[in-house]
FIVEX-965285 format. One record per residue (C-alpha): x, y, z; residue in three letters. Coordinates in pm, whole numbers, plus 50000, padded with zeros to 5 digits. Example, Ala and Ser with C-alpha at 12.3 -4.5 7.8 and 13.67 -1.06 7.14 Angstrom:
<pts>
512304955050780Ala
513674989450714Ser
</pts>
This chain:
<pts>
665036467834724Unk
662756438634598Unk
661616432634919Unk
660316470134927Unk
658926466634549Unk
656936437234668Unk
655476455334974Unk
654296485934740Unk
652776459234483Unk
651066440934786Unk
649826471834918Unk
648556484134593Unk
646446448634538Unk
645476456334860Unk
643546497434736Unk
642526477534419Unk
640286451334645Unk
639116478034848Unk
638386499634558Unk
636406465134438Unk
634746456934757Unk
633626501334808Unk
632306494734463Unk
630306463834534Unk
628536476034865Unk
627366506734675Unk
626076491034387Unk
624496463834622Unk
622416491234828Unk
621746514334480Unk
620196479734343Unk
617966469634642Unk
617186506734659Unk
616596517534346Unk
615796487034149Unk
616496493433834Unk
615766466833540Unk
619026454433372Unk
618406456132991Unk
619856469732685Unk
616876491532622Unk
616556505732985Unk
618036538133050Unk
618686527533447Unk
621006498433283Unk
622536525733105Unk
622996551333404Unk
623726522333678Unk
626466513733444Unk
627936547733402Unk
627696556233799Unk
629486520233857Unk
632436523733625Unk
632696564533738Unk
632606549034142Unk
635076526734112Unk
636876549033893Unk
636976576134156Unk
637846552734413Unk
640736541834250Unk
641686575534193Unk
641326583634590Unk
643386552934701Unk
645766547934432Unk
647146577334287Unk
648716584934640Unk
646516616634808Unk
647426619035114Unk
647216648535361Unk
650686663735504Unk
651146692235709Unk
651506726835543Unk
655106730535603Unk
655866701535380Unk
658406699235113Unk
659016678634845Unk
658446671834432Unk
654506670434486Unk
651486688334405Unk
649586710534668Unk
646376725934805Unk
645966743335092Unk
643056722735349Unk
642996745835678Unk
646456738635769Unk
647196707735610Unk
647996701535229Unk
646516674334981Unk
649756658034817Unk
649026637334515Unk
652366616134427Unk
651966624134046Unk
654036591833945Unk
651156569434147Unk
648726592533953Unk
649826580233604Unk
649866547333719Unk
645996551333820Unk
643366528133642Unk
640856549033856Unk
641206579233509Unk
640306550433280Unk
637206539133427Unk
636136577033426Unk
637176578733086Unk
634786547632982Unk
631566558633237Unk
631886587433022Unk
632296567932690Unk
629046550832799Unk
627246583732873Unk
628266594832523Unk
626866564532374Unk
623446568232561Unk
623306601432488Unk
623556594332103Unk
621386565632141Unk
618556585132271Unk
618606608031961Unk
618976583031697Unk
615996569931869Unk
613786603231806Unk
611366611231615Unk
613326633531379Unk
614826598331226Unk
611436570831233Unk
608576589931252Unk
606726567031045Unk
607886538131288Unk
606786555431540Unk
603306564431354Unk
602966525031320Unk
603306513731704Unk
599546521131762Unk
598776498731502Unk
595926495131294Unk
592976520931427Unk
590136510631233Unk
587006541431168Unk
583836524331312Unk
580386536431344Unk
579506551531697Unk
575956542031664Unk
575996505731568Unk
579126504031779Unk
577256518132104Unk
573966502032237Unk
571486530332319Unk
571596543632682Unk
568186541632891Unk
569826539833175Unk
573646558333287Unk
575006527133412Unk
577896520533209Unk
579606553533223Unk
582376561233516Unk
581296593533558Unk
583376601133891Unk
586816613333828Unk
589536604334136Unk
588886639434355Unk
585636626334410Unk
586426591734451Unk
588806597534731Unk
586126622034911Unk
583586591934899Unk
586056565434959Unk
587336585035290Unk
584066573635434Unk
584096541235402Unk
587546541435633Unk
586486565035854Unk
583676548435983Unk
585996516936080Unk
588146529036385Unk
590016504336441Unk
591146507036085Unk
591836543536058Unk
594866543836357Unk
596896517936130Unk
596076522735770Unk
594926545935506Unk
593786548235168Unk
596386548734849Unk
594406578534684Unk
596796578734432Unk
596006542234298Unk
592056539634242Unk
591936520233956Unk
588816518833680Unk
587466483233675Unk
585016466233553Unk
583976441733807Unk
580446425133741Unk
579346441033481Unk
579646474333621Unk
582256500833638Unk
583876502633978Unk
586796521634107Unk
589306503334408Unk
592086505934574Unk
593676489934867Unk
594296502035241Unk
598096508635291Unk
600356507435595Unk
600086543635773Unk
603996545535849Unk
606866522435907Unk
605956515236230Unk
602516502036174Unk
603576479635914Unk
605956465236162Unk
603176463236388Unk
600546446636110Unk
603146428735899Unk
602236390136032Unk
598426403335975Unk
598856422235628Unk
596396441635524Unk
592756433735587Unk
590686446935296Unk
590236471235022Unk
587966504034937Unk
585456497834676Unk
583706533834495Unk
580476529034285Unk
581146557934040Unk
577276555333910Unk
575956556634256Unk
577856579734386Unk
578576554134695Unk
581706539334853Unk
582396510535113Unk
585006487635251Unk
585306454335127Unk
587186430135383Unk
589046403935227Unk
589066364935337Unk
592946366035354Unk
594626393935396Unk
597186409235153Unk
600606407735218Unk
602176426334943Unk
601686464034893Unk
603446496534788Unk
603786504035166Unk
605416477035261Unk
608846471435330Unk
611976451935218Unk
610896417035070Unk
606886423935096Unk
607636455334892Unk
605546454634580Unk
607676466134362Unk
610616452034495Unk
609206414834533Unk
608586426734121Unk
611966431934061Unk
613716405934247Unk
612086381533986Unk
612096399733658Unk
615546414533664Unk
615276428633277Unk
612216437133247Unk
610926478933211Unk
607846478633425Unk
605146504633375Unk
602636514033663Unk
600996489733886Unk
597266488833900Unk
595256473134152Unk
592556445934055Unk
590016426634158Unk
589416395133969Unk
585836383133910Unk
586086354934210Unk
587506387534458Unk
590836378034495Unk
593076413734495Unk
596046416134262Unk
598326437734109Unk
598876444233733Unk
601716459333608Unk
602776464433279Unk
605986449233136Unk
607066476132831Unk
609326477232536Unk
611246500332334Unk
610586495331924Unk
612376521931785Unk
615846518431801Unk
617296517732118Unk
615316539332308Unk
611916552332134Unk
608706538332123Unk
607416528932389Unk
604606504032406Unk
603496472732625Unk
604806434032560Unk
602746423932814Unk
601576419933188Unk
602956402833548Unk
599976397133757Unk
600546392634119Unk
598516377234347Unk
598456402834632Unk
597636382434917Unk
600726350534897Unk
602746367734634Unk
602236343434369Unk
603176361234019Unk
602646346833650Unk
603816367433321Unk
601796371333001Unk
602236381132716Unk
600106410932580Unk
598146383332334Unk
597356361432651Unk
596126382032900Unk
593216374333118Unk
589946386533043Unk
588936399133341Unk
592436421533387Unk
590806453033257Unk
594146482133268Unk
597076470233090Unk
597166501132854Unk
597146527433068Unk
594716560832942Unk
598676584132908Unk
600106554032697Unk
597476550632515Unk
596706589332393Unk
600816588232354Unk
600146563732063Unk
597556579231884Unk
599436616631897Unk
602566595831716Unk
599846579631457Unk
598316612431446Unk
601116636131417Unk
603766615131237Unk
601876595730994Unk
602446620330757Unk
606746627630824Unk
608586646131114Unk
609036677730917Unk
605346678930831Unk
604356676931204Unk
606386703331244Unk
605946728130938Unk
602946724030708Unk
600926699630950Unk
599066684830671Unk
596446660630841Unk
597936664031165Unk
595896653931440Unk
596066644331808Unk
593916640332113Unk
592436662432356Unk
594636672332682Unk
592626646332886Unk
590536613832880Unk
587686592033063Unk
586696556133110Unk
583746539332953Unk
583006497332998Unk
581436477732717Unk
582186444832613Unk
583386438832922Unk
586526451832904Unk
587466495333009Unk
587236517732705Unk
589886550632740Unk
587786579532582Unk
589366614132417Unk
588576634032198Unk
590226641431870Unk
591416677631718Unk
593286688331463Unk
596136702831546Unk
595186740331359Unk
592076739231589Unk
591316739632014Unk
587716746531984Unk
586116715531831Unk
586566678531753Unk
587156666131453Unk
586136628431633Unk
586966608231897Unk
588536574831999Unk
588016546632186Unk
590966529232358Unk
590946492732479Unk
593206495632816Unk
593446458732840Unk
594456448132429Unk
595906482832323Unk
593016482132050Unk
591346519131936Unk
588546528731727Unk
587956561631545Unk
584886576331510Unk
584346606931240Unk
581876626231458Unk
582796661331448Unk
581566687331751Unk
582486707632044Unk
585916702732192Unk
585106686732540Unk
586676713832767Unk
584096738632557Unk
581356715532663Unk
582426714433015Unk
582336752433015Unk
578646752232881Unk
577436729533147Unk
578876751433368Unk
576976775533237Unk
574106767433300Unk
574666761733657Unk
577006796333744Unk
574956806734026Unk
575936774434198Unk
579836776834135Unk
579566737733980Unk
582836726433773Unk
582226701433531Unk
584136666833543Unk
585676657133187Unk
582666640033001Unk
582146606132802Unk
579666601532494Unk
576826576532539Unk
574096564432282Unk
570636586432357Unk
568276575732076Unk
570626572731832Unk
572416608831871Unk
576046610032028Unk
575526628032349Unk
578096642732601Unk
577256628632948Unk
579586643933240Unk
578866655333640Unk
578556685933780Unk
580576688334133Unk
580876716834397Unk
584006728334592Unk
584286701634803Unk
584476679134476Unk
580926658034542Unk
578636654434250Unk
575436675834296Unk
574246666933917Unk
574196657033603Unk
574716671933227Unk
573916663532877Unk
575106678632535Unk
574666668132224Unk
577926665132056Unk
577186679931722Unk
574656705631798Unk
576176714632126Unk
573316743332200Unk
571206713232381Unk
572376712232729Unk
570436694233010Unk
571416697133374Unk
569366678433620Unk
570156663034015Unk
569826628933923Unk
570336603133643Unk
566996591833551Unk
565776629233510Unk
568756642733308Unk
568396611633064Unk
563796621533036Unk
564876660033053Unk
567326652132759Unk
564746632332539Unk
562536657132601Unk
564926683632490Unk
565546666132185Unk
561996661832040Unk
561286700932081Unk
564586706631880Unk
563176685531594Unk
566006658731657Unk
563676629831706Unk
560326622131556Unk
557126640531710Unk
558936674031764Unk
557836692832050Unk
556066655532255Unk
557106642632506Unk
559876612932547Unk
558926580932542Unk
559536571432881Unk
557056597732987Unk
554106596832970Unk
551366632533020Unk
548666632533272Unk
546256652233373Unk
546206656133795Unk
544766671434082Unk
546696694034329Unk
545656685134720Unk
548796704034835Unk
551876728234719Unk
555346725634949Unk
558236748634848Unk
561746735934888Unk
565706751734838Unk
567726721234760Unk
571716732934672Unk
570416767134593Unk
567876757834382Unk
564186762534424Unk
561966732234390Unk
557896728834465Unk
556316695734545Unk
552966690334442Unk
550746662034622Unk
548586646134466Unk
546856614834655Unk
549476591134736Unk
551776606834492Unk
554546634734513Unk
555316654934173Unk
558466677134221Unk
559066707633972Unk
562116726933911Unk
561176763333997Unk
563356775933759Unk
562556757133464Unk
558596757833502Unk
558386792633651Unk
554266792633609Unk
554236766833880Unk
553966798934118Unk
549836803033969Unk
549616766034090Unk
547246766234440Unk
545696736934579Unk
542376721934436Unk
544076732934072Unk
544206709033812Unk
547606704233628Unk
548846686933287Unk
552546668433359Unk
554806642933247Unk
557016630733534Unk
559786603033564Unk
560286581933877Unk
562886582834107Unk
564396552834322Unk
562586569734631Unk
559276575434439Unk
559206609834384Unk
557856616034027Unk
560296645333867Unk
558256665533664Unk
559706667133351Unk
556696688533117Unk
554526711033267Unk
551126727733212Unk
549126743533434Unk
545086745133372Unk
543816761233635Unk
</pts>
């Protein structure tokens, strides 16, 4: 009899360790799969616990509590279901012995706890913690904030859909290229790299297979977008990278993450170039500062060194200047809407929504002091039509600035731009505000169907009447000036802007071109070539050759002088 109690005790030690061992190869492959961070604060510590203790639990259940199948013609003091024509028989003495009910029991314990964790954490109990996480946002002065604009240089006009049309032709030009890798399109990232606002992102491994086939060569370069120029082009690295999003097992970006920050809650990884050219990755590490789950907001950064792996932690205080997207543009507008909304209590966000405020449904990028701006506009929360202001967002510190200047709500100004070029089916990109002579001025691009810029508009944020469409930069900016002095805006109503000059010339010949639907007539003059928008200058149809004319014109980068007043004398 002992010897037989000893046998069912060995043979139940014997379920337990392979309930353990079941339970330790599944966790294994969820970790290296699924990498979740292990910390109090992380919901994946939370759920990885719960699916470990209910796994085991189960298993227990399975091998323990003695289900076996018999055949249907079985009899006995045990508990049946009919399987085809077998039965499941569950000995329901080993069933109360069981530990496998307990562990259930607790997995769902925890699951309870999380549960109540997350909604102690809400909003409904801290709103004014939560209203505090942006910190201070100090009201500044657009003007003396903002240098004025001669030139659109600083101002990343191109959204993404156009950056990955331009960007696809850097690549496809490179053949040899194109049959093993391809662009990330999802991971162009808004740097400021010189001076100047550039958009990046690195070539990926095409499939499995490829990066098998490339992984001792890693990947050779990156794809570089000039969002002023409207150009793209392939940059080939030095070294090539070794670390990527496409890659696999240990050269897996976010795994080789992982792997050496086991607690910490990363956000999005953004690809960089620093100012020497050496590619990285920068990736947010985040924290929770509302309870136990709430609040989310950056503690700092892991920088990666793309190419041999190499990766150093900072904390948000210490980060390197030339990082430029820490902060990234959803984060950030999250923080203002809690400042904005919650400031004044939960129940007055959501019933008499005294001074409630929050940002416009999307945002663009802007680079001064060297360092990527987020830009949104601000409404209040009784109105969809207009602004009420607008912030700036620091992407790298998590810093914003207010600025009181009340006007047009930006998707109403991208409908007026539109507007004004309907015949041509252009949709308006989401615009930024520059500096032009001292007035706040909407600057955004016009793109057709296939998502290519064909021009440019400005609007003047408070009086939102003055639009300005034009094909390039340098005309839209004279055009604009131009438009301002007849309005009374700037001194001298009704001259001409001061980077125009009138003149007084003769006509030796008239072309007529359709450029994108519109109707343009070059006048030559000598050496020189005057080009006038049909549309806007219609008496430019009286105009023969050997007739004198009074213009002001800009020049182009080609030469052409774009005729921005107009006067014929006959």
């Amino acid at each position: 009899m002992s010897k037989k109690k000893d046998e069912k005790k060995g043979s139940r030690a014997k379920r337990h360790m392979i309930a353990i061992v079941l339970t330790l190869i599944a966790f294994v492959v969820y970790d290296y799969v699924m990498l979740p961070a292990y910390n109090i604060q992380s919901t994946e510590t939370w759920f990885t616990v719960c699916a470990v203790l209910f796994v085991f639990g189960l298993l227990e259940l399975i091998l323990n509590a003695g289900l076996k199948l018999e055949a249907a013609a079985s009899q006995g003091s045990e508990m049946r279901g009919a399987v085809g024509s077998f039965t499941i028989v569950t000995d329901s003495q080993s069933g109360k012995k069981s530990l496998g009910k307990y562990f259930i029991y607790a997995a769902a314990a925890v699951a309870v706890v999380g549960v109540v964790g997350s909604f102690f954490s809400s909003e409904l109990f801290h709103a004014k913690r939560y209203a505090s996480i942006a910190g201070d946002i100090e009201t500044r002065n657009f003007i003396e904030d903002t240098p004025p604009s001669e030139t659109i240089s600083d101002i990343a006009l191109m959204d993404t859909d156009s950056a990955r049309i331009i960007g696809a032709r850097a690549l496809g030009s490179l053949n040899e290229l194109v049959s093993q890798f391809e662009i990330n399109e999802s991971l162009y990232t808004q740097i400021n790299l010189g001076g100047k606002p550039m958009k990046v992102t690195p070539l990926e491994y095409a499939d499995f297979f490829r990066w098998w086939a490339n992984q001792g060569t890693g990947i050779p370069g990156y794809i570089a977008v000039d969002p002023v120029a409207n150009t793209s082009k392939y940059v080939e690295l030095q070294q090539p990278m070794q670390y990527a999003e496409s890659a696999y097992f240990s050269k897996d970006l976010r795994r080789h993450l992982r792997f050496r920050y086991r607690t910490a809650m990363f956000g999005k990884s953004y690809f960089e170039i620093s100012e020497d050219g050496t590619p990285y990755y920068v990736t947010a590490v985040l924290k929770k500062d509302v309870f136990l789950f709430g609040g989310t907001t950056v503690k700092g950064a892991v920088i990666l060194n793309a190419i041999t792996g190499d990766t150093e932690y900072y904390d948000v205080d210490d980060i390197p200047n030339w990082v430029d997207i820490v902060y990234d543009g959803d984060l950030l507008t999250q923080l203002y809407d809690w400042y904005g909304e919650l400031s004044g209590g939960f129940f007055n966000s959501v019933f008499a929504k005294k001074d409630c405020k929050h940002v416009t449904a999307d945002f663009g990028y802007k680079m001064f002091d060297d360092d990527v701006w987020v830009f949104t506009g601000v409404t209040s929360v009784a109105s969809d039509q207009s602004n009420i202001g607008f912030v700036l967002m620091n992407s790298r510190t998590g810093e914003i600035r207010y600025y009181g200047i009340p006007g047009a709500e930006e998707y109403s100004v991208m409908r007026s731009a539109e507007g004004e070029v309907q015949n041509l089916g252009y949709t308006a990109s989401f615009p930024s505000v520059i500096n032009v002579e001292g007035q706040p001025t909407y600057i955004m691009t016009l793109k057709d169907k296939g998502s290519l810029v064909k021009q440019y508009a400005l609007i003047h944020v408070e009086r939102y009447n003055i639009v300005v469409t034009a094909t390039t930069q340098r005309e839209v900016m004279a055009k604009y000036k131009n438009a301002l002095a007849e309005n009374g805006i700037l001194e001298g109503s009704g001259v001409p802007a001061e980077d125009s000059t009138m003149e007084t010339v003769t006509v030796d010949d008239i072309k007529y071109l359709v450029q994108d639907g519109n109707s343009y007539a070059y006048l030559i003059s000598g050496k020189k070539i005057y080009k006038v928008d049909c549309a806007e200058f219609e008496t430019i149809v009286l105009v023969q050759p050997g007739d004198r004319v009074k213009l002001s014109a800009a020049e182009e980068d080609n030469g052409i002088q774009v005729v921005i007043d107009f006067t014929p004398m006959g």
